[in-house]
N, C-alpha and C positions, 0 to 999 in steps of 0.2 A: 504494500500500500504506500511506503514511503519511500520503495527503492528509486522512484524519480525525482525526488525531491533533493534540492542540493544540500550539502550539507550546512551552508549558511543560514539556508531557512528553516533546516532544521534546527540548529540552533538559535533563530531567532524565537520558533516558536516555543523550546521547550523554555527560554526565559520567560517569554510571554505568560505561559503556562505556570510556572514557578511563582512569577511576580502576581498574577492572577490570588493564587493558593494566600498568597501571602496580605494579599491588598482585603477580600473576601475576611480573612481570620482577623487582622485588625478593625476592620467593620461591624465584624460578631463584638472584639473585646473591647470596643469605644462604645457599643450601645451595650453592653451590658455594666458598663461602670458608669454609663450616665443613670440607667435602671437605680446601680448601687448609690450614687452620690443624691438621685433624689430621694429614695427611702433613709438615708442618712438623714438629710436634708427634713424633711417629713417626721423626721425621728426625735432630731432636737426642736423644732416647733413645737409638737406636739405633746412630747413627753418629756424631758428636759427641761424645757421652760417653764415649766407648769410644775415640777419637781423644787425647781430652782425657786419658782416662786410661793409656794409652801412652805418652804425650809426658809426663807426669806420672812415671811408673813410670822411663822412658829416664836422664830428670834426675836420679832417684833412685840409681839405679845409676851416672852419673856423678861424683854427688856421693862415693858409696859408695867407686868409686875414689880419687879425689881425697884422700879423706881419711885413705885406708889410705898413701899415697904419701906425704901430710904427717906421718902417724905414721911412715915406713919415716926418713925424713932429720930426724925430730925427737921422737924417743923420747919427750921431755919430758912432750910432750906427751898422751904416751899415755892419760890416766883421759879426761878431757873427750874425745876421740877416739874411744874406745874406748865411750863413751855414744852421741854420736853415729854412729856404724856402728852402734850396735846398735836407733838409734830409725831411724835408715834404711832398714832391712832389716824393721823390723815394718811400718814405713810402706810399703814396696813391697810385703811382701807383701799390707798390706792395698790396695792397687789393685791388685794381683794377684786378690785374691777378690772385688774390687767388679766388674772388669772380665769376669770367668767369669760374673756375675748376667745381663750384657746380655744378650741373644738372639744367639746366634753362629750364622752361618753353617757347613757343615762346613771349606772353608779356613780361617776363623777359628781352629774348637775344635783344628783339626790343629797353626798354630802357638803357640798356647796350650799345648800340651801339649809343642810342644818347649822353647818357651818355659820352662817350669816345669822340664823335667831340666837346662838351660842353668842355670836358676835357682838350682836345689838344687848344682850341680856349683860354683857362683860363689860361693855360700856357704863353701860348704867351705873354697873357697880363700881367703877370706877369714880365715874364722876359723883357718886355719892360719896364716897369712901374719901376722895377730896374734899367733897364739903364738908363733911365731916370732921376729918382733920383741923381745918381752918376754923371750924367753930370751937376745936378744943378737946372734942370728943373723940381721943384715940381707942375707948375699948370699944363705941360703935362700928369704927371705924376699923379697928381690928373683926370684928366680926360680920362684916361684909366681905 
């Protein structure tokens, strides 16, 4: 079949043929790492940031206490205190609102929503638990 063929065209074609094999295989291995880089992609949107900002939110609410307890045993301190609880509480909730953006799952948006009456219920006690304070009354205010 190829004994008329010169052998220059033979070797033109069997590079053709080669370089073909090779162009084909990197086409397979470029779309499948675009495949990879957007489920990566897809992977920290979705789940990561959403992780990120939970553990973000958790600290915030730690802090939150922490600071109401520094204000409960040192009054003193209450203006600078009472700043920071109050930039605590906008700050969590705005990871609060960044975190409803993600794409939730339904178990997600279900503790999401308990999450938020825990949220508004923590507040309160918060801001009681300062007034409290400020009028003098620590063991109310301890036992909130």
């Amino acid at each position: 079949m190829f004994d008329n063929v010169s052998l220059r065209t033979k070797l033109i074609g069997g590079y053709l043929a080669v370089a073909s094999i090779i162009g084909i295989g990197t086409l397979v291995g470029f779309l499948g790492m675009k495949t990879v880089g957007d489920s990566m992609t897809a992977l920290y949107n979705e789940d990561m940031l959403g992780a990120t900002r939970v553990e973000q939110t958790q600290a915030l609410v730690y802090q939150i206490n922490g600071d109401v307890y520094q204000y409960l045993l040192n009054p003193a301190l209450g203006p600078n205190l009472e700043r920071s609880i109050q930039n605590e509480i906008v700050a969590t909730d705005q990871q609060i609102a960044s975190y409803k953006l993600i794409r939730l799952d339904t178990e997600k948006q279900t503790q999401v929503a308990t999450f938020d009456a825990a949220w508004s219920t923590y507040k309160d006690a918060v801001r009681n638990a300062l007034a409290q304070i400020k009028a003098g009354d620590q063991a109310a205010a301890l036992q909130s």
